[in-house]
C-alpha positions as CSV (number, residue, x, y, z in Angstrom):
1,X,343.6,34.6,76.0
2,X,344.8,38.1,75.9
3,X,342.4,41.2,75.9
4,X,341.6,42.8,72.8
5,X,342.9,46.3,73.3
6,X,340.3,49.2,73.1
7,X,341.0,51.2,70.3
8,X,341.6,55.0,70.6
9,X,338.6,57.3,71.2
10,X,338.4,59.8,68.3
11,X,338.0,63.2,69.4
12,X,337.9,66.9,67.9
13,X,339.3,69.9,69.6
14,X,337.4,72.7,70.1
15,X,339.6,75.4,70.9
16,X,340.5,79.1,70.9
17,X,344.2,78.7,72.5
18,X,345.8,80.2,74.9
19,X,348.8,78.5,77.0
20,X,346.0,76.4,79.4
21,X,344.4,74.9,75.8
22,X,347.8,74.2,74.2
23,X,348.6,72.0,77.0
24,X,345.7,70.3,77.0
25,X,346.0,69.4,73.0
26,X,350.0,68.6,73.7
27,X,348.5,66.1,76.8
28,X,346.0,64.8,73.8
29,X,348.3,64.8,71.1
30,X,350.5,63.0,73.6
31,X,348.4,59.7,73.7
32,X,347.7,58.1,70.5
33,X,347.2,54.8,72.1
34,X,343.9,56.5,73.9
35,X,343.2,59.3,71.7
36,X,343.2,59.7,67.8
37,X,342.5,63.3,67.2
38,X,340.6,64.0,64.0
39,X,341.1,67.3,63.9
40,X,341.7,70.9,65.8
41,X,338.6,73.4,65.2
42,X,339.9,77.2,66.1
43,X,337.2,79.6,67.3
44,X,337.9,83.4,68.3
45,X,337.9,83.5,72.0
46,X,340.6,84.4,74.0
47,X,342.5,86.2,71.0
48,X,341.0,86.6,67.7
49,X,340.5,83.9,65.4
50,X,343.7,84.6,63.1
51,X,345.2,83.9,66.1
52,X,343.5,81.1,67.5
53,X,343.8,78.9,64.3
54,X,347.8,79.7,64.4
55,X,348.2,78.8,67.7
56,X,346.5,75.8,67.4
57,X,349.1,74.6,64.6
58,X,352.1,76.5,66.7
59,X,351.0,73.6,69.0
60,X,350.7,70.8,66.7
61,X,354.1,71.2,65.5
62,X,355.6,72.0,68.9
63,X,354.2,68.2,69.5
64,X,356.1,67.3,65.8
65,X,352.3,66.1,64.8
66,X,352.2,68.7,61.8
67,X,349.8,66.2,59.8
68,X,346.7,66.9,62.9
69,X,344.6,68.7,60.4
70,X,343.3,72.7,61.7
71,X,340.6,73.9,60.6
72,X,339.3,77.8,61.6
73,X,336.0,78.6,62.5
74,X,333.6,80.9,63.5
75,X,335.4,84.3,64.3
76,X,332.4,85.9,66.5
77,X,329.5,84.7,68.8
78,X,326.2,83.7,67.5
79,X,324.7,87.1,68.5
80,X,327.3,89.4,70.5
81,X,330.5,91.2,70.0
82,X,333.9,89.1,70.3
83,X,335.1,89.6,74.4
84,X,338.7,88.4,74.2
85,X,341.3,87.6,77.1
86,X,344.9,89.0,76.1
87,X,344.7,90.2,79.6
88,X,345.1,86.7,80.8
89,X,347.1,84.9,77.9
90,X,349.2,88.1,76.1
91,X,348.5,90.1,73.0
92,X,349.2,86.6,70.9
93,X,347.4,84.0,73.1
94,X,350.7,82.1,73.5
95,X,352.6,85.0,74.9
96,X,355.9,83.9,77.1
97,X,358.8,82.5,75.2
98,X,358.7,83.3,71.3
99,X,358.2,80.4,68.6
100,X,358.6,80.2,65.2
101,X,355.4,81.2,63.4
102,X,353.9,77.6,61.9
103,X,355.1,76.0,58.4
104,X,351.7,72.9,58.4
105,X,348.8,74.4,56.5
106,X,345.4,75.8,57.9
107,X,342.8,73.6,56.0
108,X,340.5,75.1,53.7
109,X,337.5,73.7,55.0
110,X,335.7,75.6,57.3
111,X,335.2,74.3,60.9
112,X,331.7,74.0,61.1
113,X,331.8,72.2,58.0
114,X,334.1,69.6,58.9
115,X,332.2,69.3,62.1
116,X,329.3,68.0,60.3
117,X,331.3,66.5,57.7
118,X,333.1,64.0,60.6
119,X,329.9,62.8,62.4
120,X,328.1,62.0,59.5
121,X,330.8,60.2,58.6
122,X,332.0,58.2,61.5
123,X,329.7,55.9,62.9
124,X,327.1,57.1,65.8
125,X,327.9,57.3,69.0
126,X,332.1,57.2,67.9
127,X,333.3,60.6,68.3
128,X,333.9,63.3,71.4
129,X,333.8,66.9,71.2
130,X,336.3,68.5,73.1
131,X,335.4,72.1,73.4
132,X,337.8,74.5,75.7
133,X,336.4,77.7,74.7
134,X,333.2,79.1,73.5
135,X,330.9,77.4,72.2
136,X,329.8,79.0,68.8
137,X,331.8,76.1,66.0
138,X,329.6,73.3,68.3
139,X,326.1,75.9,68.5
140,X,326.6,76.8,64.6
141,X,327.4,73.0,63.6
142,X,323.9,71.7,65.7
143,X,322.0,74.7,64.1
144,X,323.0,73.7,60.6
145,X,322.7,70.4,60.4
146,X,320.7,68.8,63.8
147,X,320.7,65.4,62.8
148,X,324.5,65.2,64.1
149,X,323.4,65.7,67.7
150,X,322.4,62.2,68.1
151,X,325.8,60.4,66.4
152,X,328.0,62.6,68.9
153,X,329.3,60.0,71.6
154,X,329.9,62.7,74.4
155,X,330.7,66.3,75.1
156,X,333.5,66.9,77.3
157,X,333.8,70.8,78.2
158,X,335.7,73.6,80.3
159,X,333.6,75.7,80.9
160,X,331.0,77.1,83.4
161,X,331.1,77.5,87.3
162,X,329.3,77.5,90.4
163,X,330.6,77.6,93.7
164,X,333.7,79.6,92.5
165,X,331.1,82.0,90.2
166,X,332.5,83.9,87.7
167,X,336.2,84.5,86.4
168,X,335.1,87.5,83.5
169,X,332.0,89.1,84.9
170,X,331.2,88.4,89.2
171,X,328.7,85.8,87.9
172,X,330.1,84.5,84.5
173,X,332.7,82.1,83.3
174,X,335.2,83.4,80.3
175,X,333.8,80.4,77.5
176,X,330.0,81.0,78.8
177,X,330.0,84.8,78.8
178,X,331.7,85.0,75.4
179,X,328.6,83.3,73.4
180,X,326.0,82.1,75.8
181,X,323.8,81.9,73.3
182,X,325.5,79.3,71.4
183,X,326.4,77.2,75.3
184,X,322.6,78.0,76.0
185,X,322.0,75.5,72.6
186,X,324.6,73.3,73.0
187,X,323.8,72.7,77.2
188,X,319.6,72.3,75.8
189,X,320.8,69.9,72.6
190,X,320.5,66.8,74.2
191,X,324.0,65.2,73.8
192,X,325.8,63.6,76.9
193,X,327.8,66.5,78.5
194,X,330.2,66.0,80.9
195,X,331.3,69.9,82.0
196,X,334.3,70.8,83.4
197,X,333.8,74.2,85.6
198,X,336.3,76.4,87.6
199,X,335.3,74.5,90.3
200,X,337.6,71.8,89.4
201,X,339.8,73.4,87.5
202,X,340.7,75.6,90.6
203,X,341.8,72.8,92.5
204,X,344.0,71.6,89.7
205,X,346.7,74.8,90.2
206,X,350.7,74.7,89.0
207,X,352.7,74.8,91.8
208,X,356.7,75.8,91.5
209,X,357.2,71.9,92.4
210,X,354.8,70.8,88.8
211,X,356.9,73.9,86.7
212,X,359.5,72.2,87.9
213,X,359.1,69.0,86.9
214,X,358.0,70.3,83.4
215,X,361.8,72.0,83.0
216,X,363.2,69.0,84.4
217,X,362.1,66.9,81.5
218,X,364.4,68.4,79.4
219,X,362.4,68.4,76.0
220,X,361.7,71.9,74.6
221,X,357.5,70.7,75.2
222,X,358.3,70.3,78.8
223,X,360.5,73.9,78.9
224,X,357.2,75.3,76.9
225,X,355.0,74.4,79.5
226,X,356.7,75.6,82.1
227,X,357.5,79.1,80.3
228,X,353.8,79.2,79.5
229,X,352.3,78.0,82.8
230,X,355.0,80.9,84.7
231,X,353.6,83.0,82.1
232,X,349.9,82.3,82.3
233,X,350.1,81.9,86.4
234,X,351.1,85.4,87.2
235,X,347.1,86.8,86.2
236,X,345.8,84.3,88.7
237,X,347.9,84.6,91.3
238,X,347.5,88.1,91.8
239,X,343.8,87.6,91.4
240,X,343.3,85.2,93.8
241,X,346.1,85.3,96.1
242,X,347.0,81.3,95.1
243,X,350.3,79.5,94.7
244,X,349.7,78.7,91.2
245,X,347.7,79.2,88.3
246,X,344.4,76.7,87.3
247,X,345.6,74.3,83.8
248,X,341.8,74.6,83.1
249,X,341.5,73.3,79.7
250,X,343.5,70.1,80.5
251,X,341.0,69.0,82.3
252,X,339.0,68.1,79.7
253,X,341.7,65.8,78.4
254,X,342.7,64.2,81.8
255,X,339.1,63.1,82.2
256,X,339.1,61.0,78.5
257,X,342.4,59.3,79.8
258,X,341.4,58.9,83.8
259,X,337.9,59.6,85.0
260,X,338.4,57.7,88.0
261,X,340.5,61.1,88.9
262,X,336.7,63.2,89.1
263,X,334.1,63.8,90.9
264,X,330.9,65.2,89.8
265,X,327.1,65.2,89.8
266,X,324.5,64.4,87.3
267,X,322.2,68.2,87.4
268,X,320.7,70.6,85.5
269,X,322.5,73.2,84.1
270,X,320.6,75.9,82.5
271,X,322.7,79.2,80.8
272,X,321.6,82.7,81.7
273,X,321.3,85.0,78.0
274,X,319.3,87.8,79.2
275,X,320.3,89.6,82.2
276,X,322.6,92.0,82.2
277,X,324.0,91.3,85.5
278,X,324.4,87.8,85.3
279,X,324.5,86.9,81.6
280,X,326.5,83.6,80.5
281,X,325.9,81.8,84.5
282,X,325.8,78.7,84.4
283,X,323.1,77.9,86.5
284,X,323.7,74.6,88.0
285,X,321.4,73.1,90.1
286,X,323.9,71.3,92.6
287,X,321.5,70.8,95.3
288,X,318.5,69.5,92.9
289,X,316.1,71.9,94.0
290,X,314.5,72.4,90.9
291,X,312.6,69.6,89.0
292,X,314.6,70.6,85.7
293,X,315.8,67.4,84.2
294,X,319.7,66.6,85.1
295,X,321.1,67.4,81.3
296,X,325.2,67.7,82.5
297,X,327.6,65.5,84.5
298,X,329.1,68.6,86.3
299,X,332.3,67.8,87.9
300,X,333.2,68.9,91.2
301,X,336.4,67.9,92.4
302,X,339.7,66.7,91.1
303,X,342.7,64.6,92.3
304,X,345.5,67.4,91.7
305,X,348.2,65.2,92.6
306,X,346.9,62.4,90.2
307,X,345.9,64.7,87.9
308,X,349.3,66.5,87.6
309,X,351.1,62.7,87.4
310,X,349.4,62.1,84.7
311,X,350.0,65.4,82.8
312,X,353.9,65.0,83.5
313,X,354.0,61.5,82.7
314,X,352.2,62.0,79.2
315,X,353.6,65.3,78.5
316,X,357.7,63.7,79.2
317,X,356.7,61.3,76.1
318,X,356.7,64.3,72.9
């Protein structure tokens, strides 16, 4: 007898892209046979949300999968003003090599509202959220219409960090600080959330040996990836003093196709909102020294070398 095969997990993208979040939908949009991607949802992030929701189709048909439906979403926290990142990812959010502005439509539908729309739709327990930037389409979606939170299968995030602290403020992580109101309602929903925090993603770093191997593929994704990632590296390498540059939001993706490439823990993770010096922490209690309930499987440690095998190996196939 030969094994059924599994059919592909559905998934939405959360995003606000930036060069790390475009490779992680090309490394999605790369594996139909595990992943069937209902839809991109755009929020304003690292570069406003005109931006975000053209990036995300600049990407779509980069990966010649122009019928991916994009929807744009909310273009400001839940309660703050918009903190953006051209600093890291360029005045567009895709800043290094030039590309032709897209031709595939944005959808009319707002992104909250297909949200909502998709998880009553599909049966409970069916569909992944993907989010790799803040949180404020996934907060305004919950807030709106609550009896979603139970049909959503999983939560699968970059975001967050503890041992490696903060990446925007000393304390903070970029997707936290920009709306930790809305991670503060999303981390306290009640859905199964597997994070993804610099913590991992800071051990998953491009190398010249994985640009490399992106040019040497020969596609025009693969030279993307590598004009991005030499683009995107040279903030983080003058930060930190590393040989590379962490693909954060690929992370996310890698873990749907290969979990047995993670480590984590099952804790709390509570989101600071009020202090001034240490607003959008996560709070992770690593050590279980609290008697909060465990509400996160916070991940702490990657195989790179597996990790990047699998990126190269997908990314060679668009």
């Amino acid at each position: 007898m030969t094994a059924t095969p599994t059919p592909p997990r559905k998934i939405i993208i959360d995003t606000d892209p930036g060069q790390d979040d475009a490779v992680a939908i090309l490394l999605a949009l790369a594996c139909p046979e595990a992943l069937e991607v209902l839809g991109i949802t755009a929020v304003a992030g690292n570069v406003p949300l005109a931006l975000t929701a053209r990036n995300a189709r600049i990407v779509c048909e980069l990966a010649d999968k122009p019928e991916v439906p994009v929807f744009a979403g909310c273009d400001r926290p839940l309660a703050r003003a918009l903190v953006t990142a051209e600093h890291v990812h360029g005045k567009t959010g895709l800043d290094g090599p030039v590309l032709p502005e897209p031709t595939m439509p944005l959808q009319d539908q707002h992104a909250v509202d297909f949200l909502i729309e998709t998880l009553r739709r599909e049966p409970t327990g069916t569909v992944t959220l993907c989010p790799l930037g803040p949180l404020t389409n996934i907060a305004t979606a919950f807030a709106k219409a609550p009896d979603i939170i139970p049909r959503v299968a999983e939560i699968v995030l970059m975001g967050g960090a503890y041992f490696e602290v903060g990446n925007i403020t000393p304390a903070a992580e970029f997707n936290i600080y920009v709306d930790p109101e809305a991670a503060k309602a999303v981390f306290g929903a009640g859905a199964p959330l597997v994070v993804m925090p610099l913590d991992v993603t800071h051990k998953a770093l491009t190398t010249a040996p994985h640009i490399a191997g992106f040019r040497a593929m020969g596609t025009r994704v693969g030279e993307m990836v590598a004009a991005w990632t030499d683009f995107f590296e040279r903030f983080d390498k003058e930060k930190y003093g590393s040989e590379g540059a962490p693909l954060h939001d690929p992370c996310v993706i890698a873990w749907l196709l290969a979990p047995e490439l993670f480590t984590g823990r099952h804790i709390n993770v509570e989101i600071e909102v009020d202090s001034p010096l240490t607003r959008g922490m996560t709070v992770a209690d690593w050590w279980g020294v609290t008697d909060r309930a465990a509400n996160a499987l916070f991940i702490g440690d990657v195989d790179a070398e597996g990790f990047f095998a699998l990126l190269t190996d997908r990314i060679a196939r668009l």
